[in-house]
C-alpha positions as CSV (number, residue, x, y, z in Angstrom):
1,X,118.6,113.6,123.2
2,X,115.3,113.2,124.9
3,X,112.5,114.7,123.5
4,X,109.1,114.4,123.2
5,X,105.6,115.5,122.1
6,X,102.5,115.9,124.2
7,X,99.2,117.0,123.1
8,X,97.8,120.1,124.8
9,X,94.4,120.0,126.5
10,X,92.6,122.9,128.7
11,X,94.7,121.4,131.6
12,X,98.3,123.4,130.1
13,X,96.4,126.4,129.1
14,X,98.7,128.5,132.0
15,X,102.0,126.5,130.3
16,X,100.8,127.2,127.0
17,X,100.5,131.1,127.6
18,X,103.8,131.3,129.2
19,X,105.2,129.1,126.2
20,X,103.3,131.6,123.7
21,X,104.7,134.9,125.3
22,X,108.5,133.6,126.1
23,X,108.8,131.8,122.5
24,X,107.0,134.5,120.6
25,X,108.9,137.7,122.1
26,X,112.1,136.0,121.9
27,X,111.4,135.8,118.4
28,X,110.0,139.3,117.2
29,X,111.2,141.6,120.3
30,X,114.0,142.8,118.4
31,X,112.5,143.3,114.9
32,X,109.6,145.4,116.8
33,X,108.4,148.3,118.7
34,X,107.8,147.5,122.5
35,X,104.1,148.7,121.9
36,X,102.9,146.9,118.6
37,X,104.8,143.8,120.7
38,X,102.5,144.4,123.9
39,X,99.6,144.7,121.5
40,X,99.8,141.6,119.9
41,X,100.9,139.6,122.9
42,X,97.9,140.8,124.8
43,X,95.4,140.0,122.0
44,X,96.9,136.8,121.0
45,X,98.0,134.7,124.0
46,X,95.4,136.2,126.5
47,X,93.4,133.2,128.7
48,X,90.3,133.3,126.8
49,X,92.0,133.9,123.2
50,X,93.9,130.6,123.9
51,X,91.6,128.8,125.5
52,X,89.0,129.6,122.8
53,X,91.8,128.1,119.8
54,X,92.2,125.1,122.5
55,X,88.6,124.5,122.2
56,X,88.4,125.2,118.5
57,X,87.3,121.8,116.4
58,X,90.2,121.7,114.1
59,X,92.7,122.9,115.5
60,X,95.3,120.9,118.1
61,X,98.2,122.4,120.0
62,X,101.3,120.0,120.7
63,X,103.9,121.0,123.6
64,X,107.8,119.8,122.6
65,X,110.0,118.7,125.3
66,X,113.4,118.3,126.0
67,X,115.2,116.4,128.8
68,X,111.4,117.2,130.1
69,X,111.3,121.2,129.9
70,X,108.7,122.3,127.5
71,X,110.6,124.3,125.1
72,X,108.5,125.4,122.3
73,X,105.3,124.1,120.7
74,X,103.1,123.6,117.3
75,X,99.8,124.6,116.3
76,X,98.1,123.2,113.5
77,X,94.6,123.4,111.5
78,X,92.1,121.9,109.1
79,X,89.1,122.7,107.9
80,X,87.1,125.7,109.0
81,X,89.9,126.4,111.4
82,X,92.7,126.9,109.2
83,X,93.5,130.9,108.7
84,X,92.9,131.4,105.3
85,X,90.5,129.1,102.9
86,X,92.7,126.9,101.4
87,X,90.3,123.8,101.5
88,X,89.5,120.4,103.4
89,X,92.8,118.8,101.2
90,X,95.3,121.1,103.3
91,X,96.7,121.2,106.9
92,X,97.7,124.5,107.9
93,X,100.9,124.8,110.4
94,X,100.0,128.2,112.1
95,X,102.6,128.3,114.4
96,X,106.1,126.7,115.2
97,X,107.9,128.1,118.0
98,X,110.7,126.8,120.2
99,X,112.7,128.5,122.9
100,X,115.7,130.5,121.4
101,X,118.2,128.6,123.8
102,X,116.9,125.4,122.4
103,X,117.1,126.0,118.6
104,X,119.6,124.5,116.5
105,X,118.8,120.9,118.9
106,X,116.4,119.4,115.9
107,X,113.3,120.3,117.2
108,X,111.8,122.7,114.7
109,X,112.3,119.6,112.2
110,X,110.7,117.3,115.2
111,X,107.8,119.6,115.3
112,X,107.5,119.9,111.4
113,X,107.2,116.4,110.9
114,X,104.7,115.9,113.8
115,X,102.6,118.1,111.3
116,X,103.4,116.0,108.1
117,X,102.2,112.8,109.9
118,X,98.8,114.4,110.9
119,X,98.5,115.9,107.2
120,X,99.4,112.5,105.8
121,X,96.9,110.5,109.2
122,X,94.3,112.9,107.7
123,X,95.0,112.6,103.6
124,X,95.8,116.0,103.2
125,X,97.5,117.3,99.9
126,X,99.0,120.0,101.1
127,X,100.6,121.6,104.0
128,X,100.8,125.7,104.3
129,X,101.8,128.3,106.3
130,X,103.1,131.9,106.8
131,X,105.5,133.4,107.6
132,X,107.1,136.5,107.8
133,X,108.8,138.1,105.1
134,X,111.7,139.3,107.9
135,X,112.4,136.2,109.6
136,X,115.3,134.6,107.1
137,X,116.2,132.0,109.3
138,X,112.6,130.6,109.3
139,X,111.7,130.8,105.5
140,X,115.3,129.1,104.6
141,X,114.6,126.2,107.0
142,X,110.8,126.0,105.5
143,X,112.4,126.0,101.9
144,X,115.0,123.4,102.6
145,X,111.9,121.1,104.2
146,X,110.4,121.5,100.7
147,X,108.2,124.6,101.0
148,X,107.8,126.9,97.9
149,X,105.9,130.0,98.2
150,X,102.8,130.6,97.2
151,X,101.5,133.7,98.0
152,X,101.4,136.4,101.1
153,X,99.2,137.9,103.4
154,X,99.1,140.7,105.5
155,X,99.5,140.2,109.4
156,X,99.1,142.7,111.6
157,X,101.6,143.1,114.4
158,X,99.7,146.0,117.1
159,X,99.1,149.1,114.7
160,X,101.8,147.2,112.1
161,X,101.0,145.9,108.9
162,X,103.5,143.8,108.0
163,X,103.4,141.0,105.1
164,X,103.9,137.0,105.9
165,X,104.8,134.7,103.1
166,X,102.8,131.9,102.4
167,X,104.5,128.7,101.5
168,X,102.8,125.6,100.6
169,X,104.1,121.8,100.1
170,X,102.3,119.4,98.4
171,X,102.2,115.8,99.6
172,X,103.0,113.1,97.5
């Protein structure tokens, strides 16, 4: 299996829109109306939204490949950056996404432990991040990876409340 990781820079921010969009509505399309999806696409994976979170100070995208597709990709935080205040000891993991005909290949867990080497490069404690209370297959594969959860928050999906899950996992 070849895969590997590659950070983003300005340079992908067309590939990382596209990646954003196909990975995201894959993921939620079903679960949601066509409107609140349009919504939150639009406001979250526009040009200057993503290029303004690829220029934040804190924050790093990383593109995953396979047999050298791009296929899905991982956002993480510190600091300032992170979503919630949760402190300088934790990393947050803000997004995880992988194309749907590429799950199941190992490359969430690839992804995931991309995350745990920056938290652990940087001394973090902790690593967080939400999730939403719907998406079953995503919490179980957080809380087999060690993730307990630690609270919620809400997310808004277009017009939508809906309620993510946050999970935490302490580093030793």
């Amino acid at each position: 299996m070849t895969k590997n990781i590659k950070k983003c820079t300005l340079e992908d921010l067309r590939k990382l829109q596209e990646i954003s969009y196909e990975t995201f509505n894959e993921t939620f399309k079903h679960q949601n109306s066509l409107e609140n999806m349009n919504a939150y696409l639009e406001m979250a994976f526009n040009l200057t939204q993503l290029e303004k979170e690829l220029s934040t100070l804190y924050s790093e995208f990383f593109f995953v490949s396979f047999h050298n597709e791009v296929v899905g990709y991982l956002k993480v935080n510190t600091n300032d950056a992170q979503s919630e205040e949760m402190g300088d000891e934790s990393l947050e993991i803000e997004r995880i996404y992988i194309k749907n005909k590429f799950q199941k290949h190992g490359l969430g867990k690839y992804l995931l432990n991309r995350a745990m080497e920056i938290a652990m490069e940087r001394n973090k404690k902790k690593v967080w991040l939400g999730v939403w209370e719907k998406n079953e297959n995503a919490i179980a594969f957080y809380k087999k990876k060690g993730f307990v959860q630690t609270g919620a928050h809400s997310f808004y999906m277009g017009n939508e409340e809906q309620v993510d899950l946050i999970m935490t996992k302490t580093l030793t």
